[in-house]
C-alpha positions as CSV (number, residue, x, y, z in Angstrom):
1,X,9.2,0.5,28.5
2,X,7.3,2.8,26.2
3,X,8.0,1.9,22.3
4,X,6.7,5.0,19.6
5,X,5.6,3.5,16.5
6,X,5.4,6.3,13.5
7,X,2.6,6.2,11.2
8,X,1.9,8.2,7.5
9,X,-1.5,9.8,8.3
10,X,-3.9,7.8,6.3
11,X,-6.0,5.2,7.8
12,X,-4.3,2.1,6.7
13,X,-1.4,3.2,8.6
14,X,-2.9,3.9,11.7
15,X,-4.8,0.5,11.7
16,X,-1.2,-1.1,11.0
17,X,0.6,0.6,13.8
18,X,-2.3,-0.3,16.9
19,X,-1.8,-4.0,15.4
20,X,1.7,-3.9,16.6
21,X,1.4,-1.7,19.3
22,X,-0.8,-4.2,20.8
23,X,0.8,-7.1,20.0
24,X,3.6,-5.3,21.9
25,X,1.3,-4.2,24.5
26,X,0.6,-8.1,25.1
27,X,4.8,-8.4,25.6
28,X,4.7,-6.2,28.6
29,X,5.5,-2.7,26.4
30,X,3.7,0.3,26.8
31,X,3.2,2.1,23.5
32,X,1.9,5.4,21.5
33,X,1.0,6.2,17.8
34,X,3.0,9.0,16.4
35,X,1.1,10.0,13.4
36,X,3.6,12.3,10.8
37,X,3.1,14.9,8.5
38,X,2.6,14.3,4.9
39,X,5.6,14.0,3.9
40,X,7.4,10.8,2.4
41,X,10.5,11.0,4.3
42,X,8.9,12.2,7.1
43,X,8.4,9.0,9.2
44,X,12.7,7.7,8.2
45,X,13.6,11.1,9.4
46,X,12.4,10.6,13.0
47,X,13.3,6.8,13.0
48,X,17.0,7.9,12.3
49,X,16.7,10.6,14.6
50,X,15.1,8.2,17.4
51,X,12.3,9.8,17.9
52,X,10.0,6.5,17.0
53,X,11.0,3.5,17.2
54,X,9.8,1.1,14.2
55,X,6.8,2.2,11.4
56,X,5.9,0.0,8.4
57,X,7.2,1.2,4.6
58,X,6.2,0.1,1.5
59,X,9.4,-1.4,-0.9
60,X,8.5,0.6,-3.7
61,X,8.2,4.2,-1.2
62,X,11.9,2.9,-0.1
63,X,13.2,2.0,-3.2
64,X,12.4,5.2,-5.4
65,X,11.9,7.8,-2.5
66,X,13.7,7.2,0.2
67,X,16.9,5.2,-1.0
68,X,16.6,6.3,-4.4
69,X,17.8,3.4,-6.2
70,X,17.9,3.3,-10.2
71,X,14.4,2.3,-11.7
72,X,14.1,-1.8,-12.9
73,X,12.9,-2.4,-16.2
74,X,10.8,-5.4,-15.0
75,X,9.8,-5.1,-11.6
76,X,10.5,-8.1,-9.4
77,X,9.0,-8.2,-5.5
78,X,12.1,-10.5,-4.1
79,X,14.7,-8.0,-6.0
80,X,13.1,-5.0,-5.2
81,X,12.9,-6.3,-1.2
82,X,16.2,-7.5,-1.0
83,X,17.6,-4.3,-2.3
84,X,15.4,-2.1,0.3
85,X,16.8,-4.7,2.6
86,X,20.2,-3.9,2.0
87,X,19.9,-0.2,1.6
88,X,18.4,0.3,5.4
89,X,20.8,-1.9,6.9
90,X,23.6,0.7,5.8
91,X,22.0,2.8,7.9
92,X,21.3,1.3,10.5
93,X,17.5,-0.2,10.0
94,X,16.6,-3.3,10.3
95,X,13.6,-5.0,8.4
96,X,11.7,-7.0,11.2
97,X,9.0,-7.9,9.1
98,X,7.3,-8.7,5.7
99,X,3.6,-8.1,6.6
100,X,2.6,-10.5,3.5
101,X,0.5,-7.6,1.8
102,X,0.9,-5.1,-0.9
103,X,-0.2,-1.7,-1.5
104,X,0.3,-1.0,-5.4
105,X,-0.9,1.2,-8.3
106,X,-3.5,-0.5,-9.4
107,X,-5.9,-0.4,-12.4
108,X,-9.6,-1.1,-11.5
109,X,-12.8,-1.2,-14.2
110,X,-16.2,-2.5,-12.6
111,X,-16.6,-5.8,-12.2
112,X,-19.3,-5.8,-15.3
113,X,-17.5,-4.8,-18.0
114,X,-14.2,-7.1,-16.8
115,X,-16.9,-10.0,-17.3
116,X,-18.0,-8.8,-20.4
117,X,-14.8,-8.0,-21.5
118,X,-13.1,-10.4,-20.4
119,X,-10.4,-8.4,-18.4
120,X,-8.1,-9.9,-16.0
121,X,-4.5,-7.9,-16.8
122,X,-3.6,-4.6,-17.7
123,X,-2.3,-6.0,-21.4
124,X,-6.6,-7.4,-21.8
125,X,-7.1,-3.6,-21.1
126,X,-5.0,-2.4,-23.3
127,X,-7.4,-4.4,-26.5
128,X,-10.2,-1.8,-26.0
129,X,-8.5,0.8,-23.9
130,X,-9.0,3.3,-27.1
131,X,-12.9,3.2,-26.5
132,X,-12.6,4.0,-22.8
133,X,-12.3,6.7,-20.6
134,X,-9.9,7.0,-17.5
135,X,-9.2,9.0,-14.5
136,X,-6.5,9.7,-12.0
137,X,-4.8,12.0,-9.9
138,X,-3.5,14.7,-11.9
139,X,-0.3,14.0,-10.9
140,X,-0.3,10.2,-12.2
141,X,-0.6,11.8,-15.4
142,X,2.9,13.0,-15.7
143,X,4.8,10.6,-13.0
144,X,7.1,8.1,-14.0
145,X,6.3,5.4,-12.5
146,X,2.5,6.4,-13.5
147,X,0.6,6.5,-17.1
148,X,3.5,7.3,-18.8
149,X,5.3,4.1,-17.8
150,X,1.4,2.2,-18.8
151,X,1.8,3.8,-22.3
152,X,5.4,2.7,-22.8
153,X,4.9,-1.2,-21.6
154,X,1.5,-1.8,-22.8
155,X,0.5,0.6,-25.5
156,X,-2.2,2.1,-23.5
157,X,-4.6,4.3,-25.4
158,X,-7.3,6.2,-24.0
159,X,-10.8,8.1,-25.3
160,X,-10.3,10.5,-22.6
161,X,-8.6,10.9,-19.5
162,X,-9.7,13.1,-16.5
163,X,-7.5,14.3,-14.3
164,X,-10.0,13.4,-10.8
165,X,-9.2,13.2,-6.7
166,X,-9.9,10.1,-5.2
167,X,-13.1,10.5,-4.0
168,X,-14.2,12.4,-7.5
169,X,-13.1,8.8,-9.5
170,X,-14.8,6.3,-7.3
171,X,-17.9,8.7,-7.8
172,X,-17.4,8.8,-11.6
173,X,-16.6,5.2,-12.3
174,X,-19.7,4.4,-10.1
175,X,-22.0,6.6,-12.0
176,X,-20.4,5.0,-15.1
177,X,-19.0,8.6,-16.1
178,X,-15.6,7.0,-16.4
179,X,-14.4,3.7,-17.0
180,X,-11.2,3.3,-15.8
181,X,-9.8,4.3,-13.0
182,X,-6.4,3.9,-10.7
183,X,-6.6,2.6,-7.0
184,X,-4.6,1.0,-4.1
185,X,-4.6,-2.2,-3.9
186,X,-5.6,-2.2,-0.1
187,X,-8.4,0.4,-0.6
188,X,-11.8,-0.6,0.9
189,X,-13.6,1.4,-2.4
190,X,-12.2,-1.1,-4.5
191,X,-14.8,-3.8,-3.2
192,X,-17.2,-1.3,-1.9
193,X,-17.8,0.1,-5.2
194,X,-18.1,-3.9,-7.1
195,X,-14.3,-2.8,-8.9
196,X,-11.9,-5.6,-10.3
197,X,-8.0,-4.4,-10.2
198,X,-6.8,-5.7,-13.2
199,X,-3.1,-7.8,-13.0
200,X,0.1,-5.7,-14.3
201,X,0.9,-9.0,-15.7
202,X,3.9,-7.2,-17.3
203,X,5.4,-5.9,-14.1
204,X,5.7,-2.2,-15.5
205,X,4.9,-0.9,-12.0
206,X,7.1,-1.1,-8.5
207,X,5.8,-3.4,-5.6
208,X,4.7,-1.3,-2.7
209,X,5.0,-4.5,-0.2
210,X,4.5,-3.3,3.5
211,X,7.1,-4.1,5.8
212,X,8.0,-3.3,9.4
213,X,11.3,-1.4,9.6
214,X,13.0,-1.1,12.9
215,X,16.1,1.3,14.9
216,X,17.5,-0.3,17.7
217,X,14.6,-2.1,18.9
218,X,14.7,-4.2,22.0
219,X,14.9,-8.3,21.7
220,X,11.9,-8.7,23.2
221,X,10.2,-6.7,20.7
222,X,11.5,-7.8,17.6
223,X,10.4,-11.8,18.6
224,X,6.9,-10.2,19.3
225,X,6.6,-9.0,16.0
226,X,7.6,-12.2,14.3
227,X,4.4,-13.3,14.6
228,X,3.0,-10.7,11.9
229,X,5.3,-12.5,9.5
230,X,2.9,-13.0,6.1
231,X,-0.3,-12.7,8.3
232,X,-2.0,-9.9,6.5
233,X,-3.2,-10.6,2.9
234,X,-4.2,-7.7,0.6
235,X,-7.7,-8.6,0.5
236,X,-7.4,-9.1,4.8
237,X,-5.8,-5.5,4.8
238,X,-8.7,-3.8,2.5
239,X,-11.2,-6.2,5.3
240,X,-9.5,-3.8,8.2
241,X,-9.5,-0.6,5.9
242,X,-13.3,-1.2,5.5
243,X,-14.4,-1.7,9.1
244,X,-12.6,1.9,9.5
245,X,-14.0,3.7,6.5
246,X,-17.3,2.0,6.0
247,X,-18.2,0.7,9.5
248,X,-16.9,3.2,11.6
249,X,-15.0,1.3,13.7
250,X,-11.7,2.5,15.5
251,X,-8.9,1.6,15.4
252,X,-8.0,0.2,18.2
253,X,-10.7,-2.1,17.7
254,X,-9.7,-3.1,14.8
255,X,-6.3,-4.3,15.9
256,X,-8.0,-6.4,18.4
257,X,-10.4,-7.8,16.1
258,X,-7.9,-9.1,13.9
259,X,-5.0,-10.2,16.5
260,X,-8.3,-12.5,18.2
261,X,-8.4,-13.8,14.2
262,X,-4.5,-15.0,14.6
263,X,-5.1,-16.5,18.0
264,X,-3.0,-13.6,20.0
């Protein structure tokens, strides 16, 4: 039996579906990568319309996006699941399983002046943020669930921000242009380029916790994927994102590298 797992198209995802496609390939499945367009909803849409059968969400994608469930004022990870939980299985989905990482907002400074600074959370930041300068995506500016939501809970304060793409801020906080900057929590850069993510010890932002999400998937398939229950840290998932984007590995090749790791 053939199984389509649905990716988004950015390399994270595709690393994450070859991981279960051959974990199900070790079950006796056949399997293929459906990569989607950019688009948010794009990877529900064919699950409902059975055109693939499983792909991995993040809680906070479902929660705001997808199901469009009212914003929390604190953020909790086991309210915000639960809730995505519910949601899907009104329509049919079924949460298989909670990968044990998390791909959030983060805030990242280099790892020198967190030393010197002494900056662990996003409320240390906020002491000196009026002497620094940050960058983002232009549209983290405006969003929500972006600066503005920073400001309101901590009182952040900048010299200067910069509206930057993603390659343009790792470039600028390298060359010590900028510094502050916003990055996933999974992303290979953020050890690449000696960053520290600093804690949202207040909870201001949504948990984007990966989980597999599933439409009338066989037995067989769903006990398979039991086994990737909590296996993936953050830091194990930005280990995997680097052997893609720094080491030119595949990603095949990755997915076996790290099922060997579990003993599969």
């Amino acid at each position: 039996m053939r199984i389509v797992i649905g990716a988004k198209p950015f390399n994270e995802q595709k690393i994450l579906a070859h991981i279960i496609g051959k974990l199900l390939q070790r079950e006796g499945f056949e399997y293929e990568v459906r990569v989607s367009e950019p688009r948010l909803e794009a990877n529900l849409e064919a699950l409902e319309k059975g055109e693939i059968s499983l792909y991995v969400e993040y809680t906070g994608t479902a929660y705001n996006a997808l199901l469009k469930l009212p914003p929390m004022g604190e953020w909790d990870e086991e309210r915000v699941f639960e809730a995505v939980r519910e949601g899907f299985k009104g329509n049919g989905i079924d949460v298989i399983a909670r990968l044990g990482f998390r791909n959030d907002f983060a805030l990242a400074v280099k790892i020198e002046l967190a030393e010197r600074e002494g900056l662990k959370t996003v409320s240390d930041l906020a002491r000196i943020s009026k002497s620094l300068t940050f960058a983002c995506p232009a549209p983290y500016i405006e969003r929500p669930d972006g600066l503005p939501r920073l400001k309101a809970v901590y009182g952040l304060e900048f010299r200067e921000i910069k509206p930057l793409m993603p390659r343009e801020m790792y470039e600028a906080i390298s060359k010590g242009e900028v510094d502050v900057i916003t990055a996933f929590t999974t992303d290979a850069r953020v050890d690449a380029y000696d960053l520290k993510l600093l804690e949202d010890d207040k909870k201001a932002l949504p948990p984007y916790e990966a989980i597999v999400i599933a439409r009338e998937l066989p037995k067989g398939a769903v006990e398979a994927l039991k086994a990737l229950e909590g296996k993936i840290s953050t830091e194990t998932m930005r280990r995997l994102n680097h052997m893609l984007d720094f080491e030119g590995k595949r990603e095949e090749e990755i997915a076996e590298v790290f099922l060997a790791s579990l003993g599969i």
